[in-house]
C-alpha positions as CSV (number, residue, x, y, z in Angstrom):
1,X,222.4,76.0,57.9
2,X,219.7,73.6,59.0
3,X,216.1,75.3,58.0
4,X,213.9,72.4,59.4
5,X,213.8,73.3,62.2
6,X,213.7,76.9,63.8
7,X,217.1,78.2,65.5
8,X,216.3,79.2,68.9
9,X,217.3,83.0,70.1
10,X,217.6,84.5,73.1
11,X,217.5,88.2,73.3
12,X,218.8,89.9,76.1
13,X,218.2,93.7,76.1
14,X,216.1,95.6,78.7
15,X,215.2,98.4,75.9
16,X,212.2,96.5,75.5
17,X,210.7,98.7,72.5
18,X,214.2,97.8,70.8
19,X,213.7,94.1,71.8
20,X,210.6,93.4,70.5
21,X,211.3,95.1,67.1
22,X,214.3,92.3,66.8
23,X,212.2,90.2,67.6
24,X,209.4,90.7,65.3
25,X,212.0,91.4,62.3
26,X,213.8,88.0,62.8
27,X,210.8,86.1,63.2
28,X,210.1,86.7,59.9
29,X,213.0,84.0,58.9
30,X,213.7,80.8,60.6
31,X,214.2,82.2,64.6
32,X,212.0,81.6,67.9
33,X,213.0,84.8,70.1
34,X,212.9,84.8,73.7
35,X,213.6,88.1,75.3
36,X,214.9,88.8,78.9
37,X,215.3,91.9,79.8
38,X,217.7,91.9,83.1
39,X,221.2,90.0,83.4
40,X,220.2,87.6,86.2
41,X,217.3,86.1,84.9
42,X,219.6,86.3,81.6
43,X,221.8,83.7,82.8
44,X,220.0,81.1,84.1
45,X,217.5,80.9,80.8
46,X,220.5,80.7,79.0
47,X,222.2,77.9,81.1
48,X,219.2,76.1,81.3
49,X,217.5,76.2,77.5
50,X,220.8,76.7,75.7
51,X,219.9,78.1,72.8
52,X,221.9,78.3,68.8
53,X,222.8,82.1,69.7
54,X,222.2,84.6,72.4
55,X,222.2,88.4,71.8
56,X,223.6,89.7,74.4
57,X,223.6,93.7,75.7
58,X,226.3,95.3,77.8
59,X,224.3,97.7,79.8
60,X,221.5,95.4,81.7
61,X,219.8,95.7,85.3
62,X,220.8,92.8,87.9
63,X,223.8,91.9,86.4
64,X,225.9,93.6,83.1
65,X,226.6,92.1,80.1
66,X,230.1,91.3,80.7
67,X,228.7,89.2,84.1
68,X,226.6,87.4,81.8
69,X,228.8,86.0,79.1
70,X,231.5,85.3,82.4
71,X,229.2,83.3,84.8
72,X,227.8,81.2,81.3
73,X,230.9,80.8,78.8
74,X,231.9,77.5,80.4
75,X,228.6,75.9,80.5
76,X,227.2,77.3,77.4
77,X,227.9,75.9,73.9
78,X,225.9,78.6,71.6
79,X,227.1,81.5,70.5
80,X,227.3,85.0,71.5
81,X,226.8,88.2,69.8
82,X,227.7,90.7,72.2
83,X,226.0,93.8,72.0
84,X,227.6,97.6,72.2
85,X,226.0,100.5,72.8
86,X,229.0,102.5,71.1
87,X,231.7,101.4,68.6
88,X,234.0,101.6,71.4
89,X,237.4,99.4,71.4
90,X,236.9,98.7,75.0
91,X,233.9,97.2,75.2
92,X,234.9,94.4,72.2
93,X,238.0,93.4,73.6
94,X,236.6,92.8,77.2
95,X,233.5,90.5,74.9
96,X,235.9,89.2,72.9
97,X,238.0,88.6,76.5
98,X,235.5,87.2,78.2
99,X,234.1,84.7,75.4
100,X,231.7,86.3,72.8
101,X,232.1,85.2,69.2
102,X,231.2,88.2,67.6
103,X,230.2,91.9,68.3
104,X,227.9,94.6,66.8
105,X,227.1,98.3,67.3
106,X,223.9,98.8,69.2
107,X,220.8,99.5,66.5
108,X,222.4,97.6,63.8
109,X,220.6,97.8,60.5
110,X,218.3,94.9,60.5
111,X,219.7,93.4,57.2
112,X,223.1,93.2,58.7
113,X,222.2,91.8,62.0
114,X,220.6,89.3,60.0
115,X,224.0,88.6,58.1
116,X,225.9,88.6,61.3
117,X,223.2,86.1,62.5
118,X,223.8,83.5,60.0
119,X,227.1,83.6,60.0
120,X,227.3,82.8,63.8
121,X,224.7,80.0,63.5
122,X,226.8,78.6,59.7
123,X,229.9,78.5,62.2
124,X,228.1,76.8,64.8
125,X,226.7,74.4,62.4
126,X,230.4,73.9,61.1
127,X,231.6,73.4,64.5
128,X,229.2,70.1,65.6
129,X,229.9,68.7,62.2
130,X,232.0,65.5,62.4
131,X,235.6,66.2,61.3
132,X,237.5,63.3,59.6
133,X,241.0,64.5,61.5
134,X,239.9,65.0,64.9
135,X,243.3,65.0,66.2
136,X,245.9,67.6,65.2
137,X,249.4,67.1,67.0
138,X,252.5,69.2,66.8
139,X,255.3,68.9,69.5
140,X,254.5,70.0,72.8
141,X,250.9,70.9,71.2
142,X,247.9,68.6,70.7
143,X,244.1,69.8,69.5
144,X,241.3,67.8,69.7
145,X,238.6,68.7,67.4
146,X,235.9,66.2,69.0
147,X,236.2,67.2,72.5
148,X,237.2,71.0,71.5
149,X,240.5,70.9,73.9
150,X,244.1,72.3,73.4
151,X,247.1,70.7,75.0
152,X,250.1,72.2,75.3
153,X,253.7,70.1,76.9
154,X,250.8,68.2,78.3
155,X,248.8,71.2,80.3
156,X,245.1,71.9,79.4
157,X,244.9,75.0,77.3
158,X,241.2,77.0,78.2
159,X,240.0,78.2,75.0
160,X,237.4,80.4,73.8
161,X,235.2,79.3,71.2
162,X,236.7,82.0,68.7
163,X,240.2,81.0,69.8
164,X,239.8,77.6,69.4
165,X,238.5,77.7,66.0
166,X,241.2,80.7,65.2
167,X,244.0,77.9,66.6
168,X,242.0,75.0,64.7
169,X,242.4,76.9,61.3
170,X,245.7,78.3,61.6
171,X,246.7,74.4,62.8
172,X,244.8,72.9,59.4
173,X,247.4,75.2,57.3
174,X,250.4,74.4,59.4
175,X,253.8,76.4,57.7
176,X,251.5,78.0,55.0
177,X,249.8,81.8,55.8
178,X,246.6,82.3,56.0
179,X,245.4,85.6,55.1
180,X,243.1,87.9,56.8
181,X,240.4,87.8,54.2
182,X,240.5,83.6,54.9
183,X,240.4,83.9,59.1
184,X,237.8,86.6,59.1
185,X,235.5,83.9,56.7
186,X,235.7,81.4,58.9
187,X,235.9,82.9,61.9
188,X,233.1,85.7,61.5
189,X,231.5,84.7,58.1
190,X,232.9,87.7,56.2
191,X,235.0,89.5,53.9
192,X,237.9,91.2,55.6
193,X,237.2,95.2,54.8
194,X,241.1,96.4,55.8
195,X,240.2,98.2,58.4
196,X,238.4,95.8,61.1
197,X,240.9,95.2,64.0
198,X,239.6,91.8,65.4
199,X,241.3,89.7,63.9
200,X,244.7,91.3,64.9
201,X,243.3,91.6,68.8
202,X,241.7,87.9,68.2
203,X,245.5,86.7,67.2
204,X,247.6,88.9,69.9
205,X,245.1,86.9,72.8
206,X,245.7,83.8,71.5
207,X,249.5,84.5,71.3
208,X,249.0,85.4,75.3
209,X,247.0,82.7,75.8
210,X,249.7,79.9,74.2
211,X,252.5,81.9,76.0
212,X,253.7,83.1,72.6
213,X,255.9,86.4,73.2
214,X,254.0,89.0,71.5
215,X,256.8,91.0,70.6
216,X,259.2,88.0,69.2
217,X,256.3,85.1,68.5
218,X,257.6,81.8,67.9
219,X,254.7,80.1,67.0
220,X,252.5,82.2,65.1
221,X,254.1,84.4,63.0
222,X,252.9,87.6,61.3
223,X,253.6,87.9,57.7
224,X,252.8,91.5,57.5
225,X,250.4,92.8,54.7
226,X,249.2,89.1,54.5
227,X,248.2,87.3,57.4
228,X,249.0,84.9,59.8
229,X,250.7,81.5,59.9
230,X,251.3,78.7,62.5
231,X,255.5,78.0,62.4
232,X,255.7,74.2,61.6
233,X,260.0,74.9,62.4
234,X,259.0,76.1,66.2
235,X,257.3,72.4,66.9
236,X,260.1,70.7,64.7
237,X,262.8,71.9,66.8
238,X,260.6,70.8,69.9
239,X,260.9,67.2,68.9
């Protein structure tokens, strides 16, 4: 990550004791924090100062957390770190839905957060990095790295951030598998613990999203007890 200059936060909570403790304990590394404490106001500091990472809460006055990360996903190229206030399945599939990169559990231990932080901002560094192969075409299916767009038989593909970089990887390693442990370090900057479901519910929406049966996937495969892999023979017999 870049240190020389400060990465820019903004911190959406409306628990305003909780807020300003983030705040004080990130500002002890490299981070500005801004916090805004209501949904509406949320999005249009967001839209309109667009800064590295936005922590966003669910439960917020004016307008919820969910509304929020809708009404800004398109326009918005930071990342999100949804916030829940329970470890509730519900709540990170709807983020995850609706376009946050990553999730945590509402009065995270500050060391973590920090981790989770990082690992965010190292992936959005990654992603604005020029890429020698911006172009990645197979059959019906094209990927544009520059311009962050999916094509597929010619049709615009809407992406998440997460999905495309999820597409982007499984895409770089074409007919091989990519493991678990390799899609949850680049996609969330840690080690796959064996129990942490996003990555399956990460893979299962982009299956939906490319119209790849869930049931009997064509082109990306599960390799069960290793990982995942993009079918090279599904865009060879397209050809």
């Amino acid at each position: 990550m870049n240190s020389s200059n400060p990465f820019n936060i903004i911190l959406v909570e409306d628990d305003l004791e909780l807020a300003e403790l983030i705040q004080d304990f990130l500002q002890n590394y490299e981070f500005t924090i801004e916090i805004v404490s209501d949904g509406i106001t949320a999005v249009n500091e967001i839209l309109s100062k667009q800064p590295d990472l936005v922590i966003l809460d669910i439960m917020l006055p004016g307008q919820s957390g969910m509304d929020v990360c809708r009404s800004i996903r398109s326009n918005y190229h930071g990342m999100i770190l949804m916030q829940t206030a329970l470890d509730d399945d519900i709540d990170q599939v709807m983020g995850l839905e609706l376009g946050a990169d990553d999730y945590i559990v509402k009065k995270i231990k500050p060391r973590l957060l920090l981790s989770r932080i990082r690992a965010l901002l190292r992936r959005h560094d990654r992603n604005t990095l020029d890429n020698d192969k911006d172009q990645l075409q197979f059959g019906p299916l094209a990927i544009n790295l520059q311009h962050r767009a999916v094509t597929l038989n010619q049709q615009p593909v809407k992406l998440t951030t997460s999905e495309f970089e999820l597409l982007y990887l499984l895409a770089q390693n074409v007919g091989q598998v990519v493991s678990r442990d390799d899609i949850a370090q680049h996609i969330r900057g840690f080690e796959y613990d064996g129990l942490d479901r996003s990555i399956d519910r990460r893979i299962s929406r982009l299956r939906r999203t490319l119209n790849d049966d869930p049931n009997e996937p064509d082109l990306i495969k599960t390799i069960r007890g290793v990982g995942y892999q993009l079918c090279a023979t599904t865009f060879e017999a397209s050809l």
